[in-house]
N, C-alpha and C positions, 0 to 999 in steps of 0.2 A: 620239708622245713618244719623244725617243732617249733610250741607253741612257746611265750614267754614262763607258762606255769607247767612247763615240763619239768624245770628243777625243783621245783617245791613237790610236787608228784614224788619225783624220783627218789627227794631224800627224805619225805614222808614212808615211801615204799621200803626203804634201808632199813629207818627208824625200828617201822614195824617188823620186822622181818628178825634183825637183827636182837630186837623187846630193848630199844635205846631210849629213856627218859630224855627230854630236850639237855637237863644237865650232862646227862651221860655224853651227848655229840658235842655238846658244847666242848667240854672238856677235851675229846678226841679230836676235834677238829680247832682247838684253838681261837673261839668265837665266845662273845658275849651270852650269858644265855639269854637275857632281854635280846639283845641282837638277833639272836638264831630264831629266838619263839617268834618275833614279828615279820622277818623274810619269811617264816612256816605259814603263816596268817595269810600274807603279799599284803602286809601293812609294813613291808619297810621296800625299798628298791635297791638292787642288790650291789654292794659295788665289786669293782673287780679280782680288788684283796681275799673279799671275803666269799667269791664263787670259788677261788683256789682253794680257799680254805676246806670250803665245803667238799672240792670234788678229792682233795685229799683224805680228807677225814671221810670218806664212802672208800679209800683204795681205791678209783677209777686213774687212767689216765688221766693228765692234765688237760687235754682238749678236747673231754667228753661230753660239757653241755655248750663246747661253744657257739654253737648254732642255734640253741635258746639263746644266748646270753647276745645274738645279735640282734635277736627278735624283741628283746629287751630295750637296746640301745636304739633301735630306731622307735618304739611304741614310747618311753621316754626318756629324748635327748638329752646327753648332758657330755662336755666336752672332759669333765672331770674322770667320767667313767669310761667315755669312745677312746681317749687316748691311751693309759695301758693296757688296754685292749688288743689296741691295734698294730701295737709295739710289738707285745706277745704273740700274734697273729704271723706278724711279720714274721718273727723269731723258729714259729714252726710250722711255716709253709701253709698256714690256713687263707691261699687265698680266697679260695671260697667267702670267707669270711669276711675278707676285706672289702671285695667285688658287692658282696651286697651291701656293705656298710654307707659306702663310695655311690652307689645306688640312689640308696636311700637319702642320702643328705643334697643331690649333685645341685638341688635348686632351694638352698640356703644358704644365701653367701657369706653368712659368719662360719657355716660349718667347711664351706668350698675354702675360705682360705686357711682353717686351719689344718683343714686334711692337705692342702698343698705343702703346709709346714712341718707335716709328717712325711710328706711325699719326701721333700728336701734331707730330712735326716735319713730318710730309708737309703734316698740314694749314695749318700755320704758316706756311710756303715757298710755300701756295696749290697745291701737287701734288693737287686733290682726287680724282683718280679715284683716283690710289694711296692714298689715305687712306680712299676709301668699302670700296673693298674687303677694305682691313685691318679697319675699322671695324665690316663684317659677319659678319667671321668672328668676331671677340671677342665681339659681341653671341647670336652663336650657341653658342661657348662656355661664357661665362657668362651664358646664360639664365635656371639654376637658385640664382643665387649672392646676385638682390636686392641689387648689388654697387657701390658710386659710379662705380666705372669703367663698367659695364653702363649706371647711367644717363649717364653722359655720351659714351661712345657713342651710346647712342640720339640723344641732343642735337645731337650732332657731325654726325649724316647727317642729323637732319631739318633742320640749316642746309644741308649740302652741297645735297640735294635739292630745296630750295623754289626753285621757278618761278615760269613765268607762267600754267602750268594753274592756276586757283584750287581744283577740284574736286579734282585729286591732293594740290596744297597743304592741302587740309582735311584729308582723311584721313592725310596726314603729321603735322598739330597731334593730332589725334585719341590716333593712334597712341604718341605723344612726350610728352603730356599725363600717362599713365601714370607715366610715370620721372620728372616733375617735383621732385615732393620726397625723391627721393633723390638728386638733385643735389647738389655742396658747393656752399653758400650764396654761394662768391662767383660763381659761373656762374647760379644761380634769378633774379636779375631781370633781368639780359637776355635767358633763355629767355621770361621770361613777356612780356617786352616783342615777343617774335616771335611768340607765340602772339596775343597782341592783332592783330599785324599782320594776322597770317592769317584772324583770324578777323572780324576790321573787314572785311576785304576779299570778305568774304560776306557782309556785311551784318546777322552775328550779335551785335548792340549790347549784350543782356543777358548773351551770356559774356564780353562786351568787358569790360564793369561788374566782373561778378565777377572775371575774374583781373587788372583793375585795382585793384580790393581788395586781394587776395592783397599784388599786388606792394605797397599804399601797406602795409598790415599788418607784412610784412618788411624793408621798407627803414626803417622808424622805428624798428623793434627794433634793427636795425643801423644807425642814426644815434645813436639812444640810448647802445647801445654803446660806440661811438667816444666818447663824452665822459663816461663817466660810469666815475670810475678804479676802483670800487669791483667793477665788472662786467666791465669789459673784460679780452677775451680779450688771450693772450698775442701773437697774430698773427690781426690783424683781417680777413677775407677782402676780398678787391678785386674789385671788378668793373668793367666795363672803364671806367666812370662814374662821378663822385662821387656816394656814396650818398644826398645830398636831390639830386640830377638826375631818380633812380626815383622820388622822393616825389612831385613836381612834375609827373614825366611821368603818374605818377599819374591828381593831380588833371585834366590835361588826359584822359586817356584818358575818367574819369568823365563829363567837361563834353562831349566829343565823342558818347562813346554816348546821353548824357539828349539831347542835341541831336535827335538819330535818333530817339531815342522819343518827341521831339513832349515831353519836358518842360521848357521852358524858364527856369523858374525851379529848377530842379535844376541844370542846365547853367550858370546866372550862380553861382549856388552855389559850384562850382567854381572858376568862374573868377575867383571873389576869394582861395581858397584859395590858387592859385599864382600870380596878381598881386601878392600880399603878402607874398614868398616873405622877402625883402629883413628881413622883421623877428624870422623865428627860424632862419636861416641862421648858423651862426656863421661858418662860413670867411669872411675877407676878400681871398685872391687873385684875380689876373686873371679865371681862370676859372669864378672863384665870381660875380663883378660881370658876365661876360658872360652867363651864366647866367640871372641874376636878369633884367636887361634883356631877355633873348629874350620870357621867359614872361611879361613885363608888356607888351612890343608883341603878344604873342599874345593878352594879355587884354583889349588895348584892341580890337584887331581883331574878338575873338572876341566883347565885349559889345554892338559895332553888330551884330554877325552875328545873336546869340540874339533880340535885340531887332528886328528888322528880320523874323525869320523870325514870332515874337510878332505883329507886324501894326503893327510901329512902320513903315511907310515914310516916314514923313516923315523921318527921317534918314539917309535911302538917300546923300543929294548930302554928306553930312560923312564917312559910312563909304567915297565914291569919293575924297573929296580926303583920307582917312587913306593909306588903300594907296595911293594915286601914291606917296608919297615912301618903301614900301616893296616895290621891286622882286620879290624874291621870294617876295609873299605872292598877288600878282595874278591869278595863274595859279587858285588856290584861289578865291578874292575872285568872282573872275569866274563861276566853278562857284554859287556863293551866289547871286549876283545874281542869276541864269539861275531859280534855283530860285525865289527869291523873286520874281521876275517872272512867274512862270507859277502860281505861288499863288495870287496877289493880282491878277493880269491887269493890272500896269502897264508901260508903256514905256519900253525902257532901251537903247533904239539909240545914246543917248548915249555912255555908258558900253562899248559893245561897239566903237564909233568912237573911243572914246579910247585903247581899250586893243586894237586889233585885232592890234597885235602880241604879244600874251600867249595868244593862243587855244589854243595847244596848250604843255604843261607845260615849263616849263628850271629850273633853277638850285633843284631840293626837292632836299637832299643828306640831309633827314631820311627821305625816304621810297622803300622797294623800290619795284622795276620792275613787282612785281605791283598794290601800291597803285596808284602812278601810272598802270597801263594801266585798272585798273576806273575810277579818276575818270575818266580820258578818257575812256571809252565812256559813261557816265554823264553828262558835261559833254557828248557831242556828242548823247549823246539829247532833254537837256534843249534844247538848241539846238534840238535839231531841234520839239521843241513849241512854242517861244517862235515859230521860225519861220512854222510851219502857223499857231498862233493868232492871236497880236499882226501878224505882218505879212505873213499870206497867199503869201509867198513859196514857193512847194512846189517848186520844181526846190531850191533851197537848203536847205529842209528835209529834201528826201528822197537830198540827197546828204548832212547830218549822218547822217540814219537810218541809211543804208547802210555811213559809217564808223565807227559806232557800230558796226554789226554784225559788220564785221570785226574791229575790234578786238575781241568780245567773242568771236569766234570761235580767236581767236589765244591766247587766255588761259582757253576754258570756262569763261566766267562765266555761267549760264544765266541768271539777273536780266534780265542787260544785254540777251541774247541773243534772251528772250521780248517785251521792249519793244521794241527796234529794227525787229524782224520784223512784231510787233501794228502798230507806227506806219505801216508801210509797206503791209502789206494796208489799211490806216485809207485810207491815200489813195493807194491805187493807181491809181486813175482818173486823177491828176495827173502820174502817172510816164510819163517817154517811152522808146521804147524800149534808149538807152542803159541806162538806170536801171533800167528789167524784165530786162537782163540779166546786167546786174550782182546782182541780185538772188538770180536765179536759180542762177549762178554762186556764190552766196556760201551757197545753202541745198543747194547739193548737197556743198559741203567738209562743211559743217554732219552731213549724213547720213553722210557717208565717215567723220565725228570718233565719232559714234554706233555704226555699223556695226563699229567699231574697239574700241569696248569692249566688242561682243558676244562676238567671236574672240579670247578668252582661252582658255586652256588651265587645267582644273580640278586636273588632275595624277590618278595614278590612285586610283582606288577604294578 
C-alpha cells in the first residue's frame, strides 16, 4: 500500500531528474503553477482532475498513483473527490481500489449511501464487478438496519451472481429469499420471477407454485390499484413489466409446475386462466395486444402438450403441424415429444426428421443461460433413452448420454449429472472405446468439481 505522499515524491523525483522548474510541469501538465507548487508543499489536497493531470504530464500510465490516491481519499474524505474516482476505478478494473475505498467508508452512513448511489449507476452501465463489491460492503454495513436498501442490495448481487452452476445458483435464491419482502414493491415481482427461475431449474416445482402465488397475490393488488381512484397511490411503483405480464406469468409459472407434478388437469387449469387474458386486461396498447397473443399461442401449445402428456397421443400429428409455423417454440416442443415418446413407447423419427434442425436451443430470449443449459442436458438425456429404447441405436444414444453429461457438468446440475452417468454404465457393453474415454475423461472433471468443494477454508475457530 503506498503512502498519501507517494505522489508528491514521485513528481518531485520527475521534476528533478527531468531539471523541470514548477513553471516548466505546470505548463506540461496543464495545472496552475500556484496549484502545482502547493500539492508539491502537501499544502493543497489533490483533486482528481488534477492527479490525471499530473500523472499525464510524468508520461505514466493513467492508474499509476491510484493506490496513493486512495490512501488520500480515506486520510481526507471528500465525496467531491471519492466520486470520479470511483467512476474511473470502475472504468479500468481497479477494483482493488474500490474494495478498499468501500472499506474504508462502510461505517459512515452519509458515505454508505452514497457509495450505494454509485453502486446503482455501476450497475446500470453493466460495470458489475464495481458494483458487486460496493454492494457488499453496504450489505455488511447495514446488516443490523432491516433496511430497503439492505434488501435490495441483497437482490442486486444475487442477479449479479446467478450462473450456470445451478447448485451455487440455489443457495443464492436461498440466501436472497430472506430479504424478499422487504424489497420496494416495484422491484418484488421480478425478484420473485428470478427466484422461480432458479429454482425450476432444480427441479423444485412445489416452491415454483408457491412463489408463483406470491407473485399472482401481488401483482393483482397492484393491478387493482392502478384502477381503482379511490385507492391508488400517489406514485404507482413500476416494474420493469406491465403489471397483468406478472399475473399472466403467473398463471403459466402454476400450469408449468402442475405439469411437473404429473397433474394435468391443474396445469389446463391454468392455462385457460392466461389464454383469457384478453377479457379483463384493460390496457388496449400495442404491448398489451402483444401480450395477450404470446400467452394464448403459449396456451394453445401448452394444451396439446398437457394433453398429449395425459395419454392423449392421438394428437401428437396436429400438436407437430401447431409448432411448425411457430419457430421458436420447436426447440421446447421437441424436449415434450422426446418425453412423451419414451412414456408411451411410440415412434417419432418423424418428427425428429422434421425438425433436425431444432435440436439444440436458439431464439428463447425468455429464458436464462441456466434454464436453457438444464433443458439441454435433459433434452439430450431424454434422446439418449428414446434412442437405446425405440431405436437400438447405442453409439447415438451414448454419445446424447455423454453430452448430456457434460453439459450437466458445466452447470452442477446433479439430476442431470446422476442420469446421464446411470444411462451409460446401463449400456456400457455397447460403448466403444472412443466413448469409454470420453467417459472417463468426463467423471474425472466430475471428481476434480467435487474435490473443489471439499477445500474450502472454515476461517478461524
Amino acid at each position: 500500500m503506498e503512502s498519501p505522499e507517494f505522489i508528491q515524491s514521485s513528481l518531485i523525483s520527475y521534476m528533478e531528474k527531468n531539471k523541470l522548474k514548477v513553471s516548466h510541469f505546470a505548463e506540461q501538465s496543464g495545472l496552475n503553477s500556484g496549484t502545482l507548487s502547493r500539492i508539491i508543499q502537501g499544502l493543497r489536497p489533490i483533486s482528481f482532475n488534477q492527479l490525471i493531470a499530473i500523472t499525464s504530464g510524468m508520461g505514466l500510465p493513467e492508474d499509476t498513483f491510484f493506490s496513493s490516491y486512495v490512501s488520500i481519499c480515506i486520510k481526507q474524505p471528500s465525496l467531491r473527490r471519492v466520486g470520479p474516482f470511483l467512476l474511473r476505478c470502475a472504468e479500468l478494473d481497479r477494483m482493488d481500489c474500490i474494495g478498499r475505498l468501500a472499506s474504508a467508508y462502510w461505517d459512515n452512513i452519509s458515505y454508505v449511501k452514497a457509495l450505494f448511489d454509485y453502486a446503482e449507476e455501476f450497475y446500470i452501465q453493466g460495470k458489475l464487478k464495481a458494483a458487486e463489491v460496493i454492494y457488499e460492503m453496504v450489505s455488511e454495513a447495514e446488516k443490523m438496519q432491516h433496511s430497503e436498501r439492505l434488501a435490495l442490495c441483497q437482490y442486486r448481487l444475487f442477479d449479479i451472481k446467478l450462473g450456470e452452476n445451478l447448485e451455487e445458483n440455489l443457495k443464492l435464491a436461498v440466501q436472497f429469499e430472506l430479504y424478499i419482502n422487504r424489497l420496494d414493491e416495484s422491484y418484488q415481482l421480478d425478484a420473485l420471477k428470478q427466484l422461480m427461475h432458479v429454482y425450476g431449474s432444480v427441479h423444485k416445482w412445489i416452491k415454483v407454485d408457491e412463489l408463483a402465488k406470491q407473485m399472482l397475490d401481488r401483482a393483482k393488488i397492484q393491478y387493482d390499484l392502478q384502477y381503482n381512484t379511490s385507492l391508488r397511490r400517489k406514485e404507482t411503483p413500476l416494474s420493469s413489466r406491465p403489471t397483468y405480464y406478472y399475473i399472466l406469468y403467473a398463471y403459466l409459472a402454476r400450469s408449468t409446475a402442475s405439469e411437473h407434478c404429473g397433474d394435468y388437469n391443474r396445469a389446463l387449469h391454468f392455462v385457460d386462466l392466461y389464454s383469457t387474458a384478453g377479457e379483463w386486461i384493460k390496457e388496449t396498447d400495442e404491448e398489451a395486444q402483444r401480450l395477450i397473443s404470446q400467452f394464448q399461442e403459449w396456451g394453445v401449445a401448452n394444451t396439446y402438450l398437457y394433453r398429449l402428456m395425459a395419454g392423449e397421443v392421438d394428437i401428437l400429428n396436429e400438436y407437430v403441424d401447431y409448432i411448425a409455423s411457430h419457430d421458436n417454440e420447436i426447440y421446447i416442443a421437441l424436449h415434450n415429444i422426446i418425453q412423451v415418446a419414451n412414456k408411451y413407447n411410440i415412434n417419432v423419427d418423424y418428427v425428429l426428421h422434421r425438425f433436425s434442425n431444432h435440436i439444440l436451443p436458439t431464439g428463447l430470449s425468455e429464458y436464462k443461460a441456466m434454464i436453457l443449459n438444464e433443458s439441454n442436458a435433459q433434452f439430450l438425456n431424454d434422446l439418449a433413452v428414446y434412442y437405446f429404447n425405440e431405436k437400438k441405436d447405442y453409439d447415438t444414444a451414448l454419445k446424447y448420454a455423454l453430452d448430456s453429461f457434460e453439459v450437466s457438468i458445466r452447470m452442477n446440475s446433479v439430476k442431470n449429472l446422476i442420469n446421464s452417468m446411470s444411462l451409460f454404465e446401463m449400456y456400457r457393453e455397447f460403448a466403444g472405446n472412443e466413448a469409454r474415454k470420453r467417459f472417463n475423461q468426463l467423471t474425472s472433471e466430475v471428481y476434480k468439481l467435487n474435490a473443489q468443494k471439499i477445500e474450502v477454508s472454515l476461517g478461524p475457530i
